[in-house]
C-alpha positions as CSV (number, residue, x, y, z in Angstrom):
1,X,0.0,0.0,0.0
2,X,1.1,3.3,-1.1
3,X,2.0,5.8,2.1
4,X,1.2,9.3,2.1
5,X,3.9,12.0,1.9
6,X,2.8,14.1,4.8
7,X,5.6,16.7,3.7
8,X,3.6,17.2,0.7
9,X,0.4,17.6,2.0
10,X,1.7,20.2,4.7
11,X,2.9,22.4,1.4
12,X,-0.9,21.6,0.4
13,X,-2.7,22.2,3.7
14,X,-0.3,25.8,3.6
15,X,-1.8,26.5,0.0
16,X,-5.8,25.8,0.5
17,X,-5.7,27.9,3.7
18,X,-4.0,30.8,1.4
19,X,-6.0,30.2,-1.4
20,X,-3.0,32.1,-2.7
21,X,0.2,30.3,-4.0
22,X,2.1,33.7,-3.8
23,X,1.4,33.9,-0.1
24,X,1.7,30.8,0.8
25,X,5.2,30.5,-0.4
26,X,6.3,33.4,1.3
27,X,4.9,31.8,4.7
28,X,6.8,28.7,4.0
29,X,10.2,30.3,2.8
30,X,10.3,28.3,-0.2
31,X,10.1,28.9,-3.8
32,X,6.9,29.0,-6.3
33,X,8.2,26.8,-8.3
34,X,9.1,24.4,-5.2
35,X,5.8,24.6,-4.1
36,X,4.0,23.9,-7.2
37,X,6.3,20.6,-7.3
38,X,5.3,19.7,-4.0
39,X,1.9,19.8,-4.6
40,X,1.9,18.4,-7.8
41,X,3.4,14.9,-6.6
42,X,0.8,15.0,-4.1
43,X,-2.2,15.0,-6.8
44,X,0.0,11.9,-8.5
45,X,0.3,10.3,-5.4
46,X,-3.3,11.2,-5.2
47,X,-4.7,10.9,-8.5
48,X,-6.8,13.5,-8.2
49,X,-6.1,17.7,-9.0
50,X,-6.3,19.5,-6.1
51,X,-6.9,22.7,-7.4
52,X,-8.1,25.0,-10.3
53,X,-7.0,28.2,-10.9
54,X,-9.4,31.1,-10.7
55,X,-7.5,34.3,-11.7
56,X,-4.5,34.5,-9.5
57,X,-6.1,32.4,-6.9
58,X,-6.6,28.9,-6.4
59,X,-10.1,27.4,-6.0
60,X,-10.1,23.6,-4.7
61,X,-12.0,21.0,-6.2
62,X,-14.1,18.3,-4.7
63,X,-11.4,15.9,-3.9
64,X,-9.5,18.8,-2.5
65,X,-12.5,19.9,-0.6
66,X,-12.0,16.6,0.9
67,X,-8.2,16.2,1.6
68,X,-8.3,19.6,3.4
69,X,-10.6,18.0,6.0
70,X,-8.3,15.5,6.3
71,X,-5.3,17.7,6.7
72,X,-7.1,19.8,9.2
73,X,-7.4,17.2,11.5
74,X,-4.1,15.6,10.8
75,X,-2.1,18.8,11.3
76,X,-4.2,19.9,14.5
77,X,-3.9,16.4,16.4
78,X,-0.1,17.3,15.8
79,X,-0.7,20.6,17.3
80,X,-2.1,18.9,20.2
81,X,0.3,15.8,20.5
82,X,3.4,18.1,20.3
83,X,2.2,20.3,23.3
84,X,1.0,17.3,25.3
85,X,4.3,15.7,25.0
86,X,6.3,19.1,25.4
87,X,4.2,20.2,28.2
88,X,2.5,17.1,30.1
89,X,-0.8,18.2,29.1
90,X,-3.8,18.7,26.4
91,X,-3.9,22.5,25.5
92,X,-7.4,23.6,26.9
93,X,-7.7,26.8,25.0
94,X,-9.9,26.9,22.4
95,X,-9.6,28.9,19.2
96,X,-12.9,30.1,17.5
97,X,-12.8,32.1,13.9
98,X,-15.6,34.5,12.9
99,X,-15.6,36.5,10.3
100,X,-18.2,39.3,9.3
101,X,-19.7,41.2,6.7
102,X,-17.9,44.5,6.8
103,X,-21.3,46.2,7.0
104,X,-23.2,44.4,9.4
105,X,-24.2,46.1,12.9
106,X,-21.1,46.3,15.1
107,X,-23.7,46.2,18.1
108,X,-25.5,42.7,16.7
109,X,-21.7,41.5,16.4
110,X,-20.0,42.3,19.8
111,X,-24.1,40.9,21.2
112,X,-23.3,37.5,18.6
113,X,-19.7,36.8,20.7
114,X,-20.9,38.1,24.5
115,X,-21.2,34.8,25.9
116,X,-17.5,34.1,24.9
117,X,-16.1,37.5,26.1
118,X,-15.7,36.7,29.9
119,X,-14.3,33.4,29.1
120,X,-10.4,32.9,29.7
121,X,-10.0,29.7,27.9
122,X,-11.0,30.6,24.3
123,X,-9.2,33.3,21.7
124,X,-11.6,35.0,19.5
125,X,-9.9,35.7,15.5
126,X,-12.5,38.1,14.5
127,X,-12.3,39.7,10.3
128,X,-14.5,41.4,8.5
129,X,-14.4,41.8,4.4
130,X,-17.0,40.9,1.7
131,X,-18.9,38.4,1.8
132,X,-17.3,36.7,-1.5
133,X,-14.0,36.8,0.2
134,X,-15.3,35.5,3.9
135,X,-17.2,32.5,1.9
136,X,-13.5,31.6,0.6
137,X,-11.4,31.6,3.7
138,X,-14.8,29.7,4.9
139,X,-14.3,27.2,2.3
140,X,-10.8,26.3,3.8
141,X,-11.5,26.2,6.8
142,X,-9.2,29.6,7.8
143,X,-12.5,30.4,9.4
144,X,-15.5,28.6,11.4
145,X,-18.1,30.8,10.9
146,X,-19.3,33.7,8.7
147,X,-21.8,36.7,9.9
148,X,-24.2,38.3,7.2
149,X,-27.3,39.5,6.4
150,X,-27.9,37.5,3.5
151,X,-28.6,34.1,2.8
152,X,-26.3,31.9,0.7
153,X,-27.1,28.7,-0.7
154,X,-25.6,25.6,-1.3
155,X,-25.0,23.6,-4.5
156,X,-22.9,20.9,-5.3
157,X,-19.5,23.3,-5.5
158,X,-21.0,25.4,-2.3
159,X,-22.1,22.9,0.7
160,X,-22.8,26.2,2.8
161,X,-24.9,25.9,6.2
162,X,-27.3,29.0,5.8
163,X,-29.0,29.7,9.2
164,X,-30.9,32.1,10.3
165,X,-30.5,33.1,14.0
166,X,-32.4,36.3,14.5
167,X,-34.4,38.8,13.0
168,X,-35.8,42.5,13.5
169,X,-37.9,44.8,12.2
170,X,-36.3,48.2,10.7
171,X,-37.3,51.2,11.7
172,X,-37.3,54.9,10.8
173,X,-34.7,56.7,13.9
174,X,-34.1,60.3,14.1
175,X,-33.7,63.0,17.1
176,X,-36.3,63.6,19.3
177,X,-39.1,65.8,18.5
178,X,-40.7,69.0,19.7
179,X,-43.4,68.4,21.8
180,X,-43.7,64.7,21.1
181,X,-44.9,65.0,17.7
182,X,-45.6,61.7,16.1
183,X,-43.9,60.7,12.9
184,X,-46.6,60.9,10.1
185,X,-45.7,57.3,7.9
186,X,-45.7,57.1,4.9
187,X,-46.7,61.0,4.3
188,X,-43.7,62.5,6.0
189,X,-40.8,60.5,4.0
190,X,-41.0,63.0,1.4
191,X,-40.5,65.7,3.8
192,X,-37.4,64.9,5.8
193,X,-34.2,63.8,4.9
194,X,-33.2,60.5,4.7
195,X,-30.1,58.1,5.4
196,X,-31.0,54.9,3.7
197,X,-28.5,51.9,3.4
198,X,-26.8,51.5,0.1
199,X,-28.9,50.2,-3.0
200,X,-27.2,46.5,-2.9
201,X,-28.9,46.1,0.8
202,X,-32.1,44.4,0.8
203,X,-33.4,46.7,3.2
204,X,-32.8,49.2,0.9
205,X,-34.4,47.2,-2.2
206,X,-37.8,46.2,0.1
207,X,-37.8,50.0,1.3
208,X,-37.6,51.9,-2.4
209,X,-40.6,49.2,-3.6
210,X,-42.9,50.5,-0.6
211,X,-42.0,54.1,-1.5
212,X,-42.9,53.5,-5.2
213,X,-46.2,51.9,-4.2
214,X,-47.2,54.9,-2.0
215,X,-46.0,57.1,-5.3
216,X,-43.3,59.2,-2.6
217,X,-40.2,61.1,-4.1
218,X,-37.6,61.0,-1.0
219,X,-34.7,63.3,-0.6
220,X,-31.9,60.6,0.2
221,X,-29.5,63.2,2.1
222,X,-26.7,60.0,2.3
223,X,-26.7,56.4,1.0
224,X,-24.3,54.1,3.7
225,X,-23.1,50.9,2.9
226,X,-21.3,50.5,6.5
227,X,-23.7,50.3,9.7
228,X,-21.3,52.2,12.0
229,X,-21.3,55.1,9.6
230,X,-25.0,55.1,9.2
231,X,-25.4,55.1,13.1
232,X,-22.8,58.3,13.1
233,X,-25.1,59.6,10.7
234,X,-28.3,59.2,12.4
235,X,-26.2,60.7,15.7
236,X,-25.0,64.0,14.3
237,X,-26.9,65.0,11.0
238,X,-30.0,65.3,12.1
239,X,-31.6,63.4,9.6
240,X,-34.0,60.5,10.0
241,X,-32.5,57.0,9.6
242,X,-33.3,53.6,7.8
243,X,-32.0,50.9,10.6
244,X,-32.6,48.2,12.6
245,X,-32.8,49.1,16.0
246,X,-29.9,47.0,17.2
247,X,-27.6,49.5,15.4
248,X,-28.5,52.1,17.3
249,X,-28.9,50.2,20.5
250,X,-27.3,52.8,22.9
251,X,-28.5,55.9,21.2
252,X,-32.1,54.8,21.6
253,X,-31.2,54.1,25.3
254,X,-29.5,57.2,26.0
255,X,-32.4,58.8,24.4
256,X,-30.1,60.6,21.5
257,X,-32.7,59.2,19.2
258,X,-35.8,57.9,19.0
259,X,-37.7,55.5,17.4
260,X,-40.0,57.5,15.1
261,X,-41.9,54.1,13.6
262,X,-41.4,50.3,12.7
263,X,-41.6,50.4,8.8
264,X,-44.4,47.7,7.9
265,X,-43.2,44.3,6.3
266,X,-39.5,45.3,6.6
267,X,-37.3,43.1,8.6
268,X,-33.2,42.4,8.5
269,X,-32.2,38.6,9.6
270,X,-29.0,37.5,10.7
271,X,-27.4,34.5,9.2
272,X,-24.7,31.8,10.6
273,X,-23.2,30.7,7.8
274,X,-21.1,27.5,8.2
275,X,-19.6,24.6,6.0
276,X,-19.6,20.8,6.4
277,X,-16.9,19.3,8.2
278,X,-15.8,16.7,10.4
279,X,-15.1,18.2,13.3
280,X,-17.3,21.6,13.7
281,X,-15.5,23.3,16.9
282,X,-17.7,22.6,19.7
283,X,-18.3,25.9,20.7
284,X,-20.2,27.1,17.7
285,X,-23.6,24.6,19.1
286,X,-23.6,26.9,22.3
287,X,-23.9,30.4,20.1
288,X,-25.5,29.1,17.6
289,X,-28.4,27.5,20.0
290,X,-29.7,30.6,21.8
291,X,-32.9,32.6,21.4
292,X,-33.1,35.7,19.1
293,X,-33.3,38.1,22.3
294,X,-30.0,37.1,23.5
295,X,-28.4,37.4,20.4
296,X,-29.8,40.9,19.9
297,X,-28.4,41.9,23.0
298,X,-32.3,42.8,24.3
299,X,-32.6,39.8,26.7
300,X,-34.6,41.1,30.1
């Protein structure tokens, strides 16, 4: 029986957590050209490619899919033997890897990780970037978990875990108002101005169909991609915002804003987005398994 090079599938393991040859290389100290040896015995040894190219990066296939589960448990049971024989015993800290949407809620975030904060035994590696981007380090496993506010779905390339662990209604925010004076919906939308979320939000898709079926002409004073920004906005302009209320959690509390109106039909949902894999780190079932008011941070 033929024995696997374990050499080689280190150089491969390095590779399909880069998605980049470039990088990986340059991690590694060796050469391109070295590298692309390395890996290439170990699709002969193999019999199956590895990877396809995708522009400059490298996209694995199915069987590569598969040897990178492998090598992820192969290469952290090394990990674990080296410091239990080094050390006399089992590491008991636990690593967890989230990464975010770059313009998802900072609030809904830092609620999504609470339960983990107070904990000594557990190191948080928290990114944010597109969701294209987080989907690919998902794919190889560089993270365990990936925040949005859109759904993905699987196909037979894709085996994502879509879930969907909370949702709230959007609302219209601004200062507070003379004497109390109550937010006229839908008639007053033309009259103020707005601070909407960007045009590929579907927030902001839902919202521009329900101002076309009440025939309204808004003046969009800003259109913000980034939630942080947008809760700035709402803070300082003066102008009446488009948000979920868990972006402007401490505002509303602090009484800063207001909550002029819930905008009928409109909601924002939270997705966990995960992958298949052998081993799913343990502390993902515990987040993952509480009740939408704890994760929005508006538990009691």
């Amino acid at each position: 029986m033929a024995r696997l090079n374990y050499h080689h599938l280190h150089y491969f393991w390095a590779v399909a957590r880069e998605g980049h040859l470039t990088r990986a290389a340059a991690h590694l100290h060796v050469s391109q050209s070295a590298l692309s040896t390395q890996i290439k015995r170990l699709e002969d040894e193999l019999g199956q490619a590895l990877f396809t190219r995708s522009g400059r990066t490298l996209q694995l296939t199915e069987a590569g899919r598969l040897a990178l589960s492998y090598a992820e448990d192969i290469f952290t049971s090394g990990n674990e033997l080296v410091a239990l024989l080094r050390d006399g015993v089992r590491q008991h800290r636990q690593v967890l890897r989230i990464g975010a949407v770059a313009t998802l809620s900072r609030n809904f975030q830092e609620n999504f990780i609470k339960p983990l904060l107070s904990r000594n035994d557990i190191e948080l590696v928290l990114q944010s970037g597109n969701l294209e981007d987080l989907l690919a380090r998902l794919r190889v496993h560089t993270l365990d978990l990936v925040l949005s506010n859109r759904r993905v779905h699987a196909d037979a390339d894709h085996p994502w875990r879509s879930r969907s662990i909370a949702r709230q209604p959007v609302s219209l925010v601004g200062k507070p108002r003379p004497k109390r004076r109550a937010f006229r919906f839908p008639e007053e939308l033309a009259e103020v101005p707005l601070l909407l979320p960007g045009r590929d939000s579907d927030v902001r898709a839902r919202f521009d169909l329900l101002c076309e079926q009440h025939g309204l002409r808004c003046h969009v004073l800003a259109e913000v991609d980034d939630m942080a920004m947008l809760r700035l906005l709402a803070r300082d302009s003066g102008a009446v915002a488009l948000v979920p209320t868990v972006v402007v959690r401490d505002e509303l509390q602090s009484r800063q804003l207001v909550e002029y109106c819930v905008v009928p039909d409109l909601v924002e949902t939270f997705y966990a987005i995960t992958v298949k894999r052998h081993f799913a780190p343990p502390l993902l079932k515990a987040l993952l398994g509480r009740d939408q008011a704890d994760v929005l941070g508006m538990e009691g």
